[in-house]
N, C-alpha and C positions, 0 to 999 in steps of 0.2 A: 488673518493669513489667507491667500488667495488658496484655489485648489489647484496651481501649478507650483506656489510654494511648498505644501502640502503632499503633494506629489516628491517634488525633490528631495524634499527631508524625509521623507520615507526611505527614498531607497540610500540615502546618505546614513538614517537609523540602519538599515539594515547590512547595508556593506560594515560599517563600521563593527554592529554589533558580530553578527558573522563571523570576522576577523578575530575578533575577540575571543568569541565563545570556540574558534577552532583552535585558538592557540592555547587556553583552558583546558580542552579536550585532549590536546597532546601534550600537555603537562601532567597531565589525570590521567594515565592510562587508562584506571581500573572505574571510568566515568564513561561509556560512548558516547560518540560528539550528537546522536539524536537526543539521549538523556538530561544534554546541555543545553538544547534547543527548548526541547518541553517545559525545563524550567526557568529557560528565558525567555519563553511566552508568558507563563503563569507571570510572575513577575512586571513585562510589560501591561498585563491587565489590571496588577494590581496600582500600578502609578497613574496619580490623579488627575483629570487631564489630559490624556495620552491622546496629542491632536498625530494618532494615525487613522487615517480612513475605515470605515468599518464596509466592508467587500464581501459582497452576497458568496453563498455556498456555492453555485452555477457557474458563476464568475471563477473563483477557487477551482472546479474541478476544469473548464475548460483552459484556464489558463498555465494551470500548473501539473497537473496530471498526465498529460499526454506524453510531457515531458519526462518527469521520474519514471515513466511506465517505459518510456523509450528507450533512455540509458541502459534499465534494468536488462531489457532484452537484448541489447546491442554487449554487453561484458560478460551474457549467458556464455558457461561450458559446453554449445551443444552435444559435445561429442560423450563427452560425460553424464550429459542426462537423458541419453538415447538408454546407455547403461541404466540406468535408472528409472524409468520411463513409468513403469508398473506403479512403484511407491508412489510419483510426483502425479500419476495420473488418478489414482485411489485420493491423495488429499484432497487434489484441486475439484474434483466431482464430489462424491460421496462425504469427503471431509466436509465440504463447504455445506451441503444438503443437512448432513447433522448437526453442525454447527448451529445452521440458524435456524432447526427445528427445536432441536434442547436450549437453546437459549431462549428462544421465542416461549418454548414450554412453561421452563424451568421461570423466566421473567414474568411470566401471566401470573403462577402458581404462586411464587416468594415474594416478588413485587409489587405484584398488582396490576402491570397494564395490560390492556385490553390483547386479546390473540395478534390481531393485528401489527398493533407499536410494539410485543412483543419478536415480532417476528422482524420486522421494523432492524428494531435494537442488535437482533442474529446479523441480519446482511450487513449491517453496517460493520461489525464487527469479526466479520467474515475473511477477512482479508489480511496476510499477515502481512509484517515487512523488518524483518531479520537482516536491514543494510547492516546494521553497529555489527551483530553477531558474525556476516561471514566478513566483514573486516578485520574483526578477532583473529576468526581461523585461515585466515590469506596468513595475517600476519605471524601466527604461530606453525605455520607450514603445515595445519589441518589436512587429512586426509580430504581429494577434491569429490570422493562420492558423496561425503555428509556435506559439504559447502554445494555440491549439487544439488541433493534434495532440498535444502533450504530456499536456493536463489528460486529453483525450479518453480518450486510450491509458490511462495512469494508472487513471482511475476504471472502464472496462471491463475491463480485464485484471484488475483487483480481483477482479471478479466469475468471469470464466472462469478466472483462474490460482487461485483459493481451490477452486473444483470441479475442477478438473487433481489439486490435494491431496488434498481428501479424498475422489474416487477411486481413486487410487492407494494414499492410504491404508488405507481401506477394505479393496484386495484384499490387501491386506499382511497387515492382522488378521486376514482371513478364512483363513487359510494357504495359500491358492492363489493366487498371483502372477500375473496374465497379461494382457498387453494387452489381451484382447476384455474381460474381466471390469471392469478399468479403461474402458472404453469406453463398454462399459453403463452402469457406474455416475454418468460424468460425465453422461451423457445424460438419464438421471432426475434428478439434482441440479439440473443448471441449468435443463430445461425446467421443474420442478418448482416452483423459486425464480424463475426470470421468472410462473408464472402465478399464485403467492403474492405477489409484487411489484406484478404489475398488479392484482391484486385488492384490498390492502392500500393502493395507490395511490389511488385510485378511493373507496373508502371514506373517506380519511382528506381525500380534497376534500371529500368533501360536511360532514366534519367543519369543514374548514376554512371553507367557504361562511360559518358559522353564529360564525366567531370575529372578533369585535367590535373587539380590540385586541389588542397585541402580545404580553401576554402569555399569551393565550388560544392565538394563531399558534405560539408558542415550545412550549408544552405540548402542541398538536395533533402540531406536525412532531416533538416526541421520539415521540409515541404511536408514530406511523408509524414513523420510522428503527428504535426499538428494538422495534415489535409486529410490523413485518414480520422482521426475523431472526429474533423466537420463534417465531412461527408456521412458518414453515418450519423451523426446526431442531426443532420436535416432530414437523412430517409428515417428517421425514428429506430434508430438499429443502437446497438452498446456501443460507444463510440471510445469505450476500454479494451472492449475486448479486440476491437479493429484497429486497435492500436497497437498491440501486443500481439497479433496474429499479423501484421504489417512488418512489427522490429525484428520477431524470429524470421518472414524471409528474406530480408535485409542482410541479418547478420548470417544468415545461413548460406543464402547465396552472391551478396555481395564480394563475402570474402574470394571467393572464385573469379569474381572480376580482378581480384588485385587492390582492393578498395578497402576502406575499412580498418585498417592495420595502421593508420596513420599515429604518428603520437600526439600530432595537431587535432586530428576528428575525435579520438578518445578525450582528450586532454582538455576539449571544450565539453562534451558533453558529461561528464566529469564536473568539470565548472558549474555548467549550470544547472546541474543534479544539487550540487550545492549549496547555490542558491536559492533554486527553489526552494528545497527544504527547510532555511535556513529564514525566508518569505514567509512561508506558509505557516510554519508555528507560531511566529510574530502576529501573524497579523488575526490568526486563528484567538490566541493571547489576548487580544485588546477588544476581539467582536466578543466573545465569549468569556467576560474576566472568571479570575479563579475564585471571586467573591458567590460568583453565581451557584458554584458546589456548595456551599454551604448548607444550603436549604434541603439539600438533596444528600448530604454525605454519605447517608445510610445505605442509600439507593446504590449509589457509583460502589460501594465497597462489597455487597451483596453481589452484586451484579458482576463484577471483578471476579469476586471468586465462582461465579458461576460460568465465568468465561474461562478459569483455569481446568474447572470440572470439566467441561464439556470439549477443551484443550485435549486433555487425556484420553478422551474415552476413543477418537477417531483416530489418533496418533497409533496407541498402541494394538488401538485394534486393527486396524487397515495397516499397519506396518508388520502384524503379525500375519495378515492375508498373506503380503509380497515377501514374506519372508521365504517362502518355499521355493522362489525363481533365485537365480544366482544374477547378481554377486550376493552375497549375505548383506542382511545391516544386522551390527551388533548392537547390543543392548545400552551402550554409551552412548549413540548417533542416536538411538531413540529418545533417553533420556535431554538429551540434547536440545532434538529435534520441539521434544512437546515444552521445553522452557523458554526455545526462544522464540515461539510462537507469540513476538511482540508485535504491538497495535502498534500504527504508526501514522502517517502522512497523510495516506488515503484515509482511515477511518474517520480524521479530521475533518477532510474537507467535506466527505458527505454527511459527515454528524452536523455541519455548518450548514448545510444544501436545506435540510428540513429544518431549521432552528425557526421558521415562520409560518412554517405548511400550512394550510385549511386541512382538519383533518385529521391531525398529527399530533400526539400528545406532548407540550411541551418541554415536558422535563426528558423525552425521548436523546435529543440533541444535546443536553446537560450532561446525563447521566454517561452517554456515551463518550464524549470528549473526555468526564472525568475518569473512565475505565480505560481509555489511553494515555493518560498522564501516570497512572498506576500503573500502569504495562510497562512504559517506558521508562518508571522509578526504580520501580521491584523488579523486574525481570531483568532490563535491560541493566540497571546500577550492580546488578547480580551475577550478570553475565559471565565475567571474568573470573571468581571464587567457582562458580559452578563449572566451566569449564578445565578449569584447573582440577578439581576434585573427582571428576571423570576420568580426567585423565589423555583428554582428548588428543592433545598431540601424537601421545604414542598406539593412538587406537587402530588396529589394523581396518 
């Protein structure tokens, strides 16, 4: 088979399966369609054979990432997470710093890998993505503060938990390991990628001003989603966090051009939020089969729970800081908040990024995909019973 037949049967496996698995998912309520993904990755990796290409981690995050990061921020509440700003701003900092400290700890301690891949294993895992959960609470007419805090958290932790990464990363391949050097490093990344962000923002309005119809709007906002990631990933800046600092002023002040609002420019990037997703588990699936956990079972399950541990402690405690500003969050929206604290898309493609590193403890990349598969069995397959038993609907 050639590699343009190979090419086509991929994206023919993928539309097909896609289709499939969304129609499954809207049969299944009490299943979300990421849930259906995850296991129709594992699945592809287990079948023998599987002439899908195996597609480096790099590849993965440039290709696919810019994109889910973009939609996310383009469907944000702003106005509702202005109201909320304390809580989303406490996760996405501080959450994200303890996060991949106590994981980094706690995985050196129980685990065994080095401070480093420990710490490694935090950022990658740093990052949540609660799509399934606030399509839940859209659909059950959720109060939109807690469907705020979630989206909020989600889409900035993107941005700060991906330069936590390649920070860390960074001083790994540099051979000298160390906290300040990781320090420095995230520090130029995301200053770096917020001032490529706002500039590539800014820019890509005045582009927008001059776009007539939808599909001029549709072509504009890829320019931006995917020219602000290059352009920072050539000046060596977060070319996540420049992405997500480009779609919030997009969506903030596009909408004042009159832009934006289309149900053609939603409706596609929409689409291809779906897509991707839908791409990237598959082919995540077949690089990395689920035969590969085996070896490791113990690891990925330890490590799981030590990511639910470390879940809780930032949650409730940084939510109990911002509890004294109004509005309140009640104790539902917290409960809430720390279970749907699901791994998703992103942890993937970067657990993919290092599966070959120099320097990298191999099982790093294993262990981690297989703590996103449990995220997304257990939490996510859970989602619906534990909402329900909260009570969420009628939560003030």
């Amino acid at each position: 088979m050639s590699a343009e037949q190979r090419f086509l049967l991929l994206l023919i496996l993928v539309g097909g399966l896609a289709t499939v698995l969304g129609l499954v998912s809207r049969r299944a309520r009490m299943l979300p369609y990421p849930v259906v993904l995850a296991l129709a990755g594992v699945v592809v990796g287990l079948l023998p054979g599987t002439p899908l290409p195996r597609i480096g981690g790099d590849i993965l995050l440039i290709a696919f990432v810019p994109g889910l990061v973009f939609e996310a921020a383009l469907t944000l509440d702003l106005a509702e997470l202005r109201r909320r700003l304390l809580p989303v701003g406490l996760l996405v900092t501080v959450g994200v710093a303890l996060t991949v400290l106590l994981i980094g700890a706690l995985t050196h301690l129980l685990v065994g890998f080095s401070w480093a891949d420990g710490m490694l294993l935090g950022a990658i895992l740093a990052a949540t993505d609660p799509i399934a959960v606030v399509t839940l609470l859209r659909r059950i007419k959720a109060p939109a503060g807690l469907a705020s805090i979630l989206e909020g958290e989600s889409l900035l932790n993107d941005g700060t938990g991906v330069a936590v990464f390649a920070a860390v990363l960074g001083t790994i391949i540099g051979g000298s390991p160390s906290f300040g050097d990781a320090s420095l490093r995230f520090i130029l990344l995301t200053v770096g990628g917020a001032v490529v962000g706002l500039a590539v923002g800014f820019l890509g309005l005045a582009l927008l001003r001059f776009a007539e119809d939808a599909s001029l709007e549709i072509l504009a906002t890829m320019t931006i989603a995917y020219g602000s990631y290059l352009v920072a990933d050539i000046l060596h800046a977060s070319g996540i966090v420049a992405v997500v600092v480009a779609g919030i002023v997009v969506a903030r002040y596009g909408a004042s051009l009159g832009k934006l609002h289309g149900p053609q420019l939603l409706g596609f990037w929409n689409l291809l939020a779906f897509v991707l997703n839908a791409m990237l588990f598959i082919l995540v699936g077949a690089a990395l089969p689920a035969s590969t956990l085996l070896p490791v079972a113990g690891l990925v399950i330890v490590s799981f729970l030590i990511m639910l541990l470390t879940r809780a402690i930032p949650v409730y405690g940084l939510l109990q800081l911002a509890h004294w500003r109004t509005p309140p969050i009640p104790w539902r929206w917290r409960h809430l908040t720390f279970w749907a604290g699901l791994r998703g898309a992103l942890s993937v493609a970067l657990a993919l990024s290092v599966a070959a590193t120099p320097g990298v403890d191999s099982r790093v990349s294993v262990v981690a995909y297989g703590v996103v598969l449990l995220s997304l069995v257990v939490q996510g397959g859970l989602i619906s019973p534990v909402t329900r038993l909260l009570r969420i609907e009628t939560a003030a």
